[in-house]
C-alpha positions as protocol buffer text, in pm:
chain_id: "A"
residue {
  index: 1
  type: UNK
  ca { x: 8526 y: 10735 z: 11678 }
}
residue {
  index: 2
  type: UNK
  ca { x: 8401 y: 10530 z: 11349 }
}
residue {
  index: 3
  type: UNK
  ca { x: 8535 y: 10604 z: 11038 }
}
residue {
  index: 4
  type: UNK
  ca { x: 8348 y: 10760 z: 10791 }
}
residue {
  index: 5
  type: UNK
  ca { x: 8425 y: 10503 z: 10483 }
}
residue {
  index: 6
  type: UNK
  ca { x: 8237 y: 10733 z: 10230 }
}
residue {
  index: 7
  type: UNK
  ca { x: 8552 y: 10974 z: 10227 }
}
residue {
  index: 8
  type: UNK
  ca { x: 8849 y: 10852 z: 10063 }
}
residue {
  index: 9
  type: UNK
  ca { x: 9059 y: 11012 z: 10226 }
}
residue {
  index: 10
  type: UNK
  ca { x: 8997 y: 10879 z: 10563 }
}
residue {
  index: 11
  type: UNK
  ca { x: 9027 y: 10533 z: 10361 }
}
residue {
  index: 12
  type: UNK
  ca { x: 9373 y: 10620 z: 10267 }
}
residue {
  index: 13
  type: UNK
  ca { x: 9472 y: 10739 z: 10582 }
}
residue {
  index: 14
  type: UNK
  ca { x: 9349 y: 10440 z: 10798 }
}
residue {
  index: 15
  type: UNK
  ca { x: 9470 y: 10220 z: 10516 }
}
residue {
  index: 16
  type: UNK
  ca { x: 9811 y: 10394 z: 10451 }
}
residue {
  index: 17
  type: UNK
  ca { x: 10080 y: 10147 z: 10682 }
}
residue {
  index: 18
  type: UNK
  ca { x: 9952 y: 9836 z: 10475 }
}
residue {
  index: 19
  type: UNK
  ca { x: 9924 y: 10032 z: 10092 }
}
residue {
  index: 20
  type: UNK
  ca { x: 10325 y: 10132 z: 10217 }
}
residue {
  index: 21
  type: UNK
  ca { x: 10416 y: 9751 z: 10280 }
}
residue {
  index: 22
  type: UNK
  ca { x: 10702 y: 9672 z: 10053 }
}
residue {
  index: 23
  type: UNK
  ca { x: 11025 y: 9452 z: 10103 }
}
residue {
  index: 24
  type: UNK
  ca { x: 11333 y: 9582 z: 10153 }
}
residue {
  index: 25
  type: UNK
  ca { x: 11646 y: 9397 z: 9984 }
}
residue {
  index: 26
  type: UNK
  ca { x: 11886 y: 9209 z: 10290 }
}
residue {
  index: 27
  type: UNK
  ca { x: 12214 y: 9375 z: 10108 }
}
residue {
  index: 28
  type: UNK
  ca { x: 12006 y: 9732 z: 10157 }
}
residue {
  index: 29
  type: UNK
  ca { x: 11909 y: 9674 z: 10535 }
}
residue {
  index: 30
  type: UNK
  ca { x: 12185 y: 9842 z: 10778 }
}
residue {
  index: 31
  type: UNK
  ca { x: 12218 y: 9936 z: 11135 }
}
residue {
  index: 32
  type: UNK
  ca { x: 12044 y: 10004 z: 11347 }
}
residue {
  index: 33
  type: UNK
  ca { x: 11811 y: 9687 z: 11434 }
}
residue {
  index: 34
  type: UNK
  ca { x: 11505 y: 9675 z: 11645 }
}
residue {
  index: 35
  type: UNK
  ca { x: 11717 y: 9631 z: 12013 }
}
residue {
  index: 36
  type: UNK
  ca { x: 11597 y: 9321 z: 12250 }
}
residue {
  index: 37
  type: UNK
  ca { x: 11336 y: 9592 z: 12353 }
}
residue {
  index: 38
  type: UNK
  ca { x: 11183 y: 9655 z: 12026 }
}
residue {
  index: 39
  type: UNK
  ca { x: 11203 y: 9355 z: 11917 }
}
residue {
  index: 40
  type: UNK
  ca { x: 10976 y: 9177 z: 12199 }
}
residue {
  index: 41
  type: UNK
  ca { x: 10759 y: 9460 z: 12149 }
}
residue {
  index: 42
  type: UNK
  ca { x: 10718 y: 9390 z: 11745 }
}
residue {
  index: 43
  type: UNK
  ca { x: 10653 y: 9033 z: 11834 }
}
residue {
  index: 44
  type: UNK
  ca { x: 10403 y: 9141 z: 12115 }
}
residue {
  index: 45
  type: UNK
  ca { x: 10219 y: 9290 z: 11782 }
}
residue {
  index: 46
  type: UNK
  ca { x: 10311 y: 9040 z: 11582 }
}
residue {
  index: 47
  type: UNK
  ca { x: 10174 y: 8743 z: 11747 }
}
residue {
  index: 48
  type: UNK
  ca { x: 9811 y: 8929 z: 11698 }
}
residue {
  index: 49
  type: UNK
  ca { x: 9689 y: 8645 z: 11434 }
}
residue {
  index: 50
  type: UNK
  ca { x: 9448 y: 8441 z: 11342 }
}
residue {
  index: 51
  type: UNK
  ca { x: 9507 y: 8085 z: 11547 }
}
residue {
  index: 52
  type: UNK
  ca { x: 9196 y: 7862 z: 11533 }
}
residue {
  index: 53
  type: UNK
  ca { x: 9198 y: 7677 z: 11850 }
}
residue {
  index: 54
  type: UNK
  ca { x: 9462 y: 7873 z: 12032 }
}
residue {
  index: 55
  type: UNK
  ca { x: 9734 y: 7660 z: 11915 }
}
residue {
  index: 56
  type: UNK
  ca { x: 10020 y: 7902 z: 11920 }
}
residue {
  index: 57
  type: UNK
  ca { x: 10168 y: 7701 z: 11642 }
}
residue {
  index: 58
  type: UNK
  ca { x: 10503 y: 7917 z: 11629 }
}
residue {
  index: 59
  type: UNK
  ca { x: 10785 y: 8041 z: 11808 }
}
residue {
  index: 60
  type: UNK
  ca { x: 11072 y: 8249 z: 11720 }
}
residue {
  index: 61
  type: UNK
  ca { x: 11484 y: 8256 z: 11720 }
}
residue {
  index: 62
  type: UNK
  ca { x: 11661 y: 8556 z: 11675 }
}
residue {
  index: 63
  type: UNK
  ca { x: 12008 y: 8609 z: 11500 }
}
residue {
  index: 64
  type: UNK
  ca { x: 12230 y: 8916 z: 11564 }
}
residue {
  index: 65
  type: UNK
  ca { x: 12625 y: 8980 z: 11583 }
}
residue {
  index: 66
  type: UNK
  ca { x: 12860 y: 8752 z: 11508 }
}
residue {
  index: 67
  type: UNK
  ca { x: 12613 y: 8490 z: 11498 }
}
residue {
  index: 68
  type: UNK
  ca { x: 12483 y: 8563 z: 11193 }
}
residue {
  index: 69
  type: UNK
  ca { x: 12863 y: 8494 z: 11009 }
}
residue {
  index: 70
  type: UNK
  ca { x: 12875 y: 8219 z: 11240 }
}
residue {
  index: 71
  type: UNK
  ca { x: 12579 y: 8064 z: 11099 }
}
residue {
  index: 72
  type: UNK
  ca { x: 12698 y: 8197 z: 10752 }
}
residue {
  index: 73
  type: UNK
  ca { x: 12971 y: 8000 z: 10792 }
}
residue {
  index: 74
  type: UNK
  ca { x: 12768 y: 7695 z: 10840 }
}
residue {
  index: 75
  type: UNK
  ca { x: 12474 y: 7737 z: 10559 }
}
residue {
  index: 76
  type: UNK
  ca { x: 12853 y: 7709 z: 10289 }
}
residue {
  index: 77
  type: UNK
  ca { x: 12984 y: 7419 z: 10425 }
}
residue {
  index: 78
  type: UNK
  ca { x: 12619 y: 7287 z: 10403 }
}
residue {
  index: 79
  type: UNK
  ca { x: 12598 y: 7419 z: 10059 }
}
residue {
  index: 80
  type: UNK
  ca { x: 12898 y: 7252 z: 9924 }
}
residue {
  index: 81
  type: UNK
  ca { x: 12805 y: 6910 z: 10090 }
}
residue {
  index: 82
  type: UNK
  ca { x: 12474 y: 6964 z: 9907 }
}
residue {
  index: 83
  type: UNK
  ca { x: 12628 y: 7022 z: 9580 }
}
residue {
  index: 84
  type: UNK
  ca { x: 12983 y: 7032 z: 9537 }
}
residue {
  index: 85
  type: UNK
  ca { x: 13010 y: 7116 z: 9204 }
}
residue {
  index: 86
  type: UNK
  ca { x: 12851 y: 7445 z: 9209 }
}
residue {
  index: 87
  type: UNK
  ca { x: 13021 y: 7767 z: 9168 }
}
residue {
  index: 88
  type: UNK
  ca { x: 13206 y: 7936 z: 9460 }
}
residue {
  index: 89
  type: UNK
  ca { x: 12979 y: 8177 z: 9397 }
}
residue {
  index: 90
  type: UNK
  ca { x: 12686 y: 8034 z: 9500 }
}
residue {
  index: 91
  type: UNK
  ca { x: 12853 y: 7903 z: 9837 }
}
residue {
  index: 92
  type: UNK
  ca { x: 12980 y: 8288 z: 9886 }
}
residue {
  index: 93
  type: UNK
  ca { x: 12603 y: 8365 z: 9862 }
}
residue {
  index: 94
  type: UNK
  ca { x: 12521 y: 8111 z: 10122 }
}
residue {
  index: 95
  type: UNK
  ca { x: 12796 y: 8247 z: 10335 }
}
residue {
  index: 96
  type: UNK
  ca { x: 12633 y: 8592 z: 10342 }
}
residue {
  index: 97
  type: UNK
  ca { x: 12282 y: 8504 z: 10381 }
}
residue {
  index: 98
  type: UNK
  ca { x: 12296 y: 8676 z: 10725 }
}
residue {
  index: 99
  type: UNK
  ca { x: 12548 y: 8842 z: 10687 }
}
residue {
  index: 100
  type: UNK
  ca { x: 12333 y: 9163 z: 10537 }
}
residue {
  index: 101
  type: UNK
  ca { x: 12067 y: 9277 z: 10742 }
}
residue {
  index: 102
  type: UNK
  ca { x: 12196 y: 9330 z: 11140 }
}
residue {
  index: 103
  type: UNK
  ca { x: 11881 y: 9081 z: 11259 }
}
residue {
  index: 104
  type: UNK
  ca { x: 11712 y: 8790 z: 11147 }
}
residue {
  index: 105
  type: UNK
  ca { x: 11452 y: 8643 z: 11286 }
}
residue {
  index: 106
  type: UNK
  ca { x: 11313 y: 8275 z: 11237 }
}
residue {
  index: 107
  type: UNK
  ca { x: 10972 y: 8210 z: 11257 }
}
residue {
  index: 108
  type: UNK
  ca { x: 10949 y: 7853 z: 11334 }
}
residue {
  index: 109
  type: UNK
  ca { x: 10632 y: 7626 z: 11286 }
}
residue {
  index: 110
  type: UNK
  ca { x: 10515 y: 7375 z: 11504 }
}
residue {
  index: 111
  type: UNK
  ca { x: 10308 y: 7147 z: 11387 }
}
residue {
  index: 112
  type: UNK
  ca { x: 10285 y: 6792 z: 11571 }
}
residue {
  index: 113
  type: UNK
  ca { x: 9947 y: 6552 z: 11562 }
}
residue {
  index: 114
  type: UNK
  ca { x: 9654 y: 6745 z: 11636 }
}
residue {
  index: 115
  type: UNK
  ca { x: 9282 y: 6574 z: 11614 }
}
residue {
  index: 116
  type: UNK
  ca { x: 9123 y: 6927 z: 11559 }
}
residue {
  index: 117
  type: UNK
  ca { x: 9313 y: 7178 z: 11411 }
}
residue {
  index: 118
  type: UNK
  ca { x: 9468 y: 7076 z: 11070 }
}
residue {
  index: 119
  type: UNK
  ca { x: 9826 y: 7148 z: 10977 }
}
residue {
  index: 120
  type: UNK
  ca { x: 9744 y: 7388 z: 10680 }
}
residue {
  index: 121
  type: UNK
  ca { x: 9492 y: 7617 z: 10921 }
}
residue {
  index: 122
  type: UNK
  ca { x: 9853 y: 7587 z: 11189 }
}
residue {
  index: 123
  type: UNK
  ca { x: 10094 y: 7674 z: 10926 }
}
residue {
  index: 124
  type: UNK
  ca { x: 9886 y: 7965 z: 10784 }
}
residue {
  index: 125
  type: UNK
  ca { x: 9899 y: 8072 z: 11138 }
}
residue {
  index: 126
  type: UNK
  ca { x: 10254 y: 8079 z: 11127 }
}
residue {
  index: 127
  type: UNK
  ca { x: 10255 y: 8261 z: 10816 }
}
residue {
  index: 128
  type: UNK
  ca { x: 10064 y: 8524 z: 10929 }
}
residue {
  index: 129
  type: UNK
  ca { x: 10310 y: 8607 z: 11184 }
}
residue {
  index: 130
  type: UNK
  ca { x: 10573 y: 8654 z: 10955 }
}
residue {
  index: 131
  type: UNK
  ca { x: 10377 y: 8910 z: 10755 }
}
residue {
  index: 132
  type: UNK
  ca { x: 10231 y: 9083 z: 11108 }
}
residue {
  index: 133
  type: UNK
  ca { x: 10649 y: 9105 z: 11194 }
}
residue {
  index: 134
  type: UNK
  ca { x: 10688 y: 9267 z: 10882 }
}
residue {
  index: 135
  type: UNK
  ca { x: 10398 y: 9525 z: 10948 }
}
residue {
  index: 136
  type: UNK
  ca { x: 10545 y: 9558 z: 11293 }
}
residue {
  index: 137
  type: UNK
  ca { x: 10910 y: 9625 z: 11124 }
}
residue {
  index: 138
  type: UNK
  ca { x: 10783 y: 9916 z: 10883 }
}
residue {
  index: 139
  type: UNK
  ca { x: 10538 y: 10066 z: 11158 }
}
residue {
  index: 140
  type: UNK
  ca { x: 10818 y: 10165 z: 11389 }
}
residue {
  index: 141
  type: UNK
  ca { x: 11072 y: 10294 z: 11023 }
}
residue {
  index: 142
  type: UNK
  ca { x: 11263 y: 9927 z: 10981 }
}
residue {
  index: 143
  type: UNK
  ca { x: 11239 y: 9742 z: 10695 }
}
residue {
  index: 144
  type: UNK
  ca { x: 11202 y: 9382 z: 10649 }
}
residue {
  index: 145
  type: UNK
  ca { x: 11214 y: 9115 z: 10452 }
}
residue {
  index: 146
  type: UNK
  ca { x: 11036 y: 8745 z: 10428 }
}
residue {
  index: 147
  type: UNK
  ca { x: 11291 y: 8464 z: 10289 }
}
residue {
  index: 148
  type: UNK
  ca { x: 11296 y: 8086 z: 10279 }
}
residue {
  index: 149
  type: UNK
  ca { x: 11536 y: 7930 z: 10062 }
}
residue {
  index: 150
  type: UNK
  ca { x: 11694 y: 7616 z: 10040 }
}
residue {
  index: 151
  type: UNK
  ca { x: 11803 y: 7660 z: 10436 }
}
residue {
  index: 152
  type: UNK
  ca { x: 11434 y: 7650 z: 10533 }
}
residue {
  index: 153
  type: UNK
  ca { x: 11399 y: 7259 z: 10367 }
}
residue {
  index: 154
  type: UNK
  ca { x: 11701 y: 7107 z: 10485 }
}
residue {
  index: 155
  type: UNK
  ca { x: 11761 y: 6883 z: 10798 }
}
residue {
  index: 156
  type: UNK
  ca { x: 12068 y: 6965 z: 10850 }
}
residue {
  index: 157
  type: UNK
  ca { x: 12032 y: 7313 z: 10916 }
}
residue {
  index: 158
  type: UNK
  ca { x: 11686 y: 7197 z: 11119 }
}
residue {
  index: 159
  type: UNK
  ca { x: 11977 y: 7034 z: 11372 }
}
residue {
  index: 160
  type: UNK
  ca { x: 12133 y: 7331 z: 11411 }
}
residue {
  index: 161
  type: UNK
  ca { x: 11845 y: 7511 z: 11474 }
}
residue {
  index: 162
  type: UNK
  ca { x: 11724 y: 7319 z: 11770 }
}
residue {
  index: 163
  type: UNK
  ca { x: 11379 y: 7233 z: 11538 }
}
residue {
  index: 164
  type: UNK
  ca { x: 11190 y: 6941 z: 11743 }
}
residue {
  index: 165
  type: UNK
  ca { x: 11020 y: 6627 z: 11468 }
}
residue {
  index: 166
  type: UNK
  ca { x: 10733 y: 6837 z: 11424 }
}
residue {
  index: 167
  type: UNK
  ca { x: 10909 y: 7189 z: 11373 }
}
residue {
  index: 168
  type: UNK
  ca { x: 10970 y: 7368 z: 11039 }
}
residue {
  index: 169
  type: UNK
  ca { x: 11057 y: 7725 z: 10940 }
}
residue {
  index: 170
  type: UNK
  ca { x: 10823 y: 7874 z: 10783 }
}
residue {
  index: 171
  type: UNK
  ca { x: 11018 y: 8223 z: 10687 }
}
residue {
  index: 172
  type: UNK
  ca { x: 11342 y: 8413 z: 10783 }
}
residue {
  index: 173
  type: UNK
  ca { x: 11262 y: 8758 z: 10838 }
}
residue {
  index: 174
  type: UNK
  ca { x: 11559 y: 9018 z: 10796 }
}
residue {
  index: 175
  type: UNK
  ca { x: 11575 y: 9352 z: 10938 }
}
residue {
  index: 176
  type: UNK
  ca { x: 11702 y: 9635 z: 10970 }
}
residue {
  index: 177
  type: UNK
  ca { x: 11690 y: 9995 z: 10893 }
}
residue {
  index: 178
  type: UNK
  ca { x: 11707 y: 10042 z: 10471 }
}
residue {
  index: 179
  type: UNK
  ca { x: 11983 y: 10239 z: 10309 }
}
residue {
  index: 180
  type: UNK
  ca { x: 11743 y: 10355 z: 10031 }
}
residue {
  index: 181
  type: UNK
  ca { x: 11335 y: 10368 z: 9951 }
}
residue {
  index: 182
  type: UNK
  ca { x: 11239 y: 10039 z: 9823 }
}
residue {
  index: 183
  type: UNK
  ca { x: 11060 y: 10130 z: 9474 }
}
residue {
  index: 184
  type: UNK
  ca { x: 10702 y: 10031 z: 9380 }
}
residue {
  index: 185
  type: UNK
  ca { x: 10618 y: 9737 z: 9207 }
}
residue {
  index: 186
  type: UNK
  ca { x: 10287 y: 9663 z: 8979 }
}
residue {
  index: 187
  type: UNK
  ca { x: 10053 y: 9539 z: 9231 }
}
residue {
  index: 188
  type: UNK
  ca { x: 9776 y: 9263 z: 9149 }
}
residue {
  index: 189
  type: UNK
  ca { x: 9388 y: 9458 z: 9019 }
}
residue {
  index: 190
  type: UNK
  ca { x: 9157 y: 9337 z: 9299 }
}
residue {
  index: 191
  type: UNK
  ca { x: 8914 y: 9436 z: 9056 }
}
residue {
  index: 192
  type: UNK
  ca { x: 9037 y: 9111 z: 8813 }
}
residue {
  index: 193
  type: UNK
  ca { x: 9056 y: 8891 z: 9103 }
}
residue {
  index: 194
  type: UNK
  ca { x: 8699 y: 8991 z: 9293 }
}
residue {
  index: 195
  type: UNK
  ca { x: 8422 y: 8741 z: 9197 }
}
residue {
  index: 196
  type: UNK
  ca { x: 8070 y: 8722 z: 9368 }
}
residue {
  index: 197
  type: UNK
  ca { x: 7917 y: 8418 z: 9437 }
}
residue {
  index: 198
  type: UNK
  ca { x: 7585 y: 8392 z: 9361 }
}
residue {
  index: 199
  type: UNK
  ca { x: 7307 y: 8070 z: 9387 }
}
residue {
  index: 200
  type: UNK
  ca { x: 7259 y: 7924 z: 9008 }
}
């Protein structure tokens, strides 16, 4: 059945899951998580992008348990190699980066030499699958969240990823089920940003 885009209200409707979309704090993300299950089925969703030349420029590693204070653990020591002067603050932060939201998920890039498809058109492939895995997240009553960070830049932590020469993250996504509704923010006018091109 087509949708009858003179009504407004059918607009909404069909409409209402993205107008909804809003990001949801780590430190207010609790259990439960999406299980193994749910998670591959997300993903299945997820992985519904954009990808000019079928490259499948991504893949994904998940962190749950006590890997995520593991890791924690890790990204502190890191932080105080990187700069040891800072406040223990800031490498308390680092410690509890995953600590928050009870899964994270890394979308990782892959982007080695191609003839055809340029890195940018790969990587924006790889960032669309973060934002479909946020979708997914929200669909099913999870929130989510879309971080980089210092950790996403730094080849140290790419080691103990497993990240090949050509491999990047591109985002952490956290998860989880939020203790509280995330408020509105002032979205962007389309109506200031909307030009039409026209022959001069």
């Amino acid at each position: 059945m087509s949708l009858n885009t003179s009504d407004p209200r059918q607009i909404d409707l069909a409409l209402a899951g993205l107008d909804a979309r809003r990001s949801v704090p780590p430190k207010q993300l609790g259990e439960p998580a999406p299980d193994p299950d749910t998670l591959l089925r997300m993903l299945q969703s997820a992985v519904r992008v954009p990808d000019h030349g079928k490259r499948v420029p991504f893949r994904f590693l998940s962190f749950r348990g006590e890997a995520r204070h593991a890791f924690g653990e890790r990204l502190a020591a890191r932080s105080r190699e990187r700069d040891p002067g800072a406040s223990e603050a800031v490498f308390e932060k680092d410690r509890s980066r995953f600590s928050h939201a009870p899964l994270v998920v890394a979308v990782i890039g892959q982007f080695g030499p191609d003839e055809k498809i340029p890195e940018s058109e790969r990587f924006s492939t790889a960032s669309c699958v973060c934002f479909a895995l946020l979708q997914a997240a929200q669909a099913l009553g999870f929130g989510g969240i879309w971080l980089t960070g210092w950790l996403a830049y730094d080849e140290q932590v790419d080691r103990w990823l497993g990240l090949g020469e050509h491999e990047r993250v591109v985002g952490y996504i956290h998860i989880g089920t939020p203790k509280l509704d995330a408020p509105e923010r002032e979205r962007p006018d389309p109506r200031e940003l909307l030009t039409e091109w026209t022959p001069s």
